[in-house]
C-alpha positions in Angstrom: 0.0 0.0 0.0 3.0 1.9 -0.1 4.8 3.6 -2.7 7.9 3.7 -0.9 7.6 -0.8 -0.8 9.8 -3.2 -2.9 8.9 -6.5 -3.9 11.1 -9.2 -5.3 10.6 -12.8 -6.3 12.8 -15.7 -6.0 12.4 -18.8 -7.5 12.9 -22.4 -5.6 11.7 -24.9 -7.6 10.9 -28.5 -6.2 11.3 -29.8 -9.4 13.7 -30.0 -12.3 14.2 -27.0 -14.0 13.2 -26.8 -17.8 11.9 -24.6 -20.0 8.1 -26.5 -19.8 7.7 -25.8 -16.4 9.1 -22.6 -16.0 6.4 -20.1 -17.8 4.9 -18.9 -15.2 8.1 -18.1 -13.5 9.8 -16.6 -16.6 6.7 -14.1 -17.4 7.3 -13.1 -13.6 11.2 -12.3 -14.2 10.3 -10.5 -17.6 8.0 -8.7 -16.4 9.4 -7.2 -13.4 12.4 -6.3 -15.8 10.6 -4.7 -18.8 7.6 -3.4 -17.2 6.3 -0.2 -15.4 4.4 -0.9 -12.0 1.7 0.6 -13.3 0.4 -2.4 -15.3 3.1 -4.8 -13.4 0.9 -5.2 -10.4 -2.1 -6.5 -13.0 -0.3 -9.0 -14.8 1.4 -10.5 -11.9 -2.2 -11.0 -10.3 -3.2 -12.4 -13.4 -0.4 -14.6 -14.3 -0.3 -16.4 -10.9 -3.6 -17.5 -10.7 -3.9 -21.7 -10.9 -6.1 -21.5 -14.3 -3.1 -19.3 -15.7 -0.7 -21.6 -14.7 -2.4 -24.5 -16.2 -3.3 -23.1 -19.3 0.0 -22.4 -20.2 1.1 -25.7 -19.3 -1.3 -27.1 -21.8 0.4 -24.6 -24.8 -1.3 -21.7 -24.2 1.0 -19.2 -25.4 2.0 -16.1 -22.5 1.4 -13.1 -24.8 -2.3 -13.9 -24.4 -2.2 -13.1 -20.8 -0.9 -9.8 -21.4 -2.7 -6.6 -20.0 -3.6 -3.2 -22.3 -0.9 -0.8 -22.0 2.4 -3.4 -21.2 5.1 -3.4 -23.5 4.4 -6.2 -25.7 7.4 -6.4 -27.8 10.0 -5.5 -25.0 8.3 -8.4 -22.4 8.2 -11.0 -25.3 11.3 -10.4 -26.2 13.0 -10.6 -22.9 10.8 -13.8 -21.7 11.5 -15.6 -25.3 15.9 -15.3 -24.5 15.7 -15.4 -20.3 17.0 -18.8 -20.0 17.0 -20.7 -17.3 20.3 -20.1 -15.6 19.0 -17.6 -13.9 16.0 -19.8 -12.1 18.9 -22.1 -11.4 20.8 -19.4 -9.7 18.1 -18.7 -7.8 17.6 -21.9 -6.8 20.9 -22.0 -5.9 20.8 -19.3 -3.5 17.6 -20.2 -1.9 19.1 -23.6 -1.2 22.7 -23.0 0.0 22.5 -19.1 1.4 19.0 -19.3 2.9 18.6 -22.6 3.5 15.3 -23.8 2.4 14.9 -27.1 0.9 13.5 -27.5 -2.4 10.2 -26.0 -3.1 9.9 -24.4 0.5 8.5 -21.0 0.6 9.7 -17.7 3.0 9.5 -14.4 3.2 12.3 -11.9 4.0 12.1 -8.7 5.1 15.1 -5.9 5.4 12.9 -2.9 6.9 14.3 0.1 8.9 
């Protein structure tokens, strides 16, 4: 509710990483780096909901999820080359620095 907040995602996959099952997280990474938070916010509601999710997993393709006003071409562009070293790193660094186990979820906060 704050303009002054900052939100960031890590990814900890319980399963293998590949780029199949990674959709949902890959539209997450691409968006928060091409997009303004003035449609971010919108597409991240709508692109983790479970029917999302599972229509993309049966071929839907993630351009038709997109909301009026986004950047189109720069979020396609960046979700079609983000590979998947960087879901690995953050696997990585969930795993070994935070120490969750695979899959688990947290939340961190660095407030003042």
């Amino acid at each position: 509710t704050s303009s002054h907040t900052r939100i960031g995602i890590l990814n900890n996959p319980s399963s293998k990483i590949k780029e199949d099952n990674t959709a949902v997280a890959r539209g997450i990474l691409a968006a928060f780096l091409t997009q303004n938070n003035k449609y971010l916010k919108s597409f991240l509601s709508k692109l983790t909901k479970e029917e999302t999710a599972k229509s993309l997993a049966a071929g839907t393709k993630i351009t038709k999820f997109l909301i009026p006003g986004m950047d189109d071409n720069t979020f396609e562009k960046k979700y079609n080359t983000l590979g998947l070293d960087l879901i690995k790193t953050h696997q990585m660094f969930c795993q070994e620095v935070l120490k969750l186990l695979p899959g688990q979820m947290a939340v961190t906060s660095n407030g003042r």
